[in-house]
N, C-alpha and C positions, 0 to 999 in steps of 0.2 A: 748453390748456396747450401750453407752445412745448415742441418734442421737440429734443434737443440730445445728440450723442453723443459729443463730447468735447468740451474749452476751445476748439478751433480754431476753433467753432462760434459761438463766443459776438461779440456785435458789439463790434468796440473802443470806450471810451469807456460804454459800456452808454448808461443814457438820461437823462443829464442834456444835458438840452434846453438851458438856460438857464444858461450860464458865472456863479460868481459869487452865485450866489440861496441858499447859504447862511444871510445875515441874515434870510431870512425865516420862517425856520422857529427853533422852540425844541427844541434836540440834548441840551440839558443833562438832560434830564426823568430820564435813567434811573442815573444815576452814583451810587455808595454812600458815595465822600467827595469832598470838595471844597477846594478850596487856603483857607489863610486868611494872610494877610499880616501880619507883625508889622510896621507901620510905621519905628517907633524900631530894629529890624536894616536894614530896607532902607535900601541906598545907592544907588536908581535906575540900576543900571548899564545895566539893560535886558534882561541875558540872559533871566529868562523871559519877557519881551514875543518876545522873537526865537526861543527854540524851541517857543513856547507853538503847537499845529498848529491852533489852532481860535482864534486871535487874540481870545481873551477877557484878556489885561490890559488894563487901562482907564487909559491914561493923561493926563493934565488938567496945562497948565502945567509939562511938563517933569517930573515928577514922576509912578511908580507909585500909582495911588488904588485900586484895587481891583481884583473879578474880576466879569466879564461872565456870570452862574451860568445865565442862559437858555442860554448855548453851551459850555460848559464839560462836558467827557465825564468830570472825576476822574482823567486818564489818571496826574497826578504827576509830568509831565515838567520843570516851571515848579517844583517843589520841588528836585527833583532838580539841574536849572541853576543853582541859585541858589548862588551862592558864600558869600551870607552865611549861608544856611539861616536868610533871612528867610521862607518859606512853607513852611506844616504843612500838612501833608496832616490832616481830620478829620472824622472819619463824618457823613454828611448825617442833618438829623435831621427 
């Protein structure tokens, strides 16, 4: 066990080796709700593509199509952004 006696201690960056290696792993596993898109509200504007921090909207052809739920934490942010309050946050089941 590494002995550390305060923050000053601690290495910057901690230990991500590999910039970027998020896609390889599945983050979503532990989340209790999950975004769900009502199409027919969304107007593609984009804002939860753009605050979404785990870039799970999926977009195809210009157009919002769904969420990426392998990476996806529940956090509500992409609900939240959404102007149209096109996406419901709803318990994983």
């Amino acid at each position: 066990m590494v002995n550390i006696a305060n923050y000053n201690d601690l290495v910057v960056g901690d230990r991500v080796i590999e910039a970027g290696n998020s896609e390889n792993f599945q983050t979503g596993d532990w989340r209790s709700l999950i975004p769900v898109i009502d199409i027919d509200k969304c107007i593609d504007c984009f804002t939860c593509w753009i605050y979404c921090p785990d870039d799970c909207i999926i977009i195809k052809d210009d157009m919002i199509v769904g969420i990426k739920a392998t990476h996806c934490k529940g956090c509500g942010i992409c609900a939240k952004a959404c102007p149209k309050k096109a996406i419901t946050m709803t318990p994983e089941e």
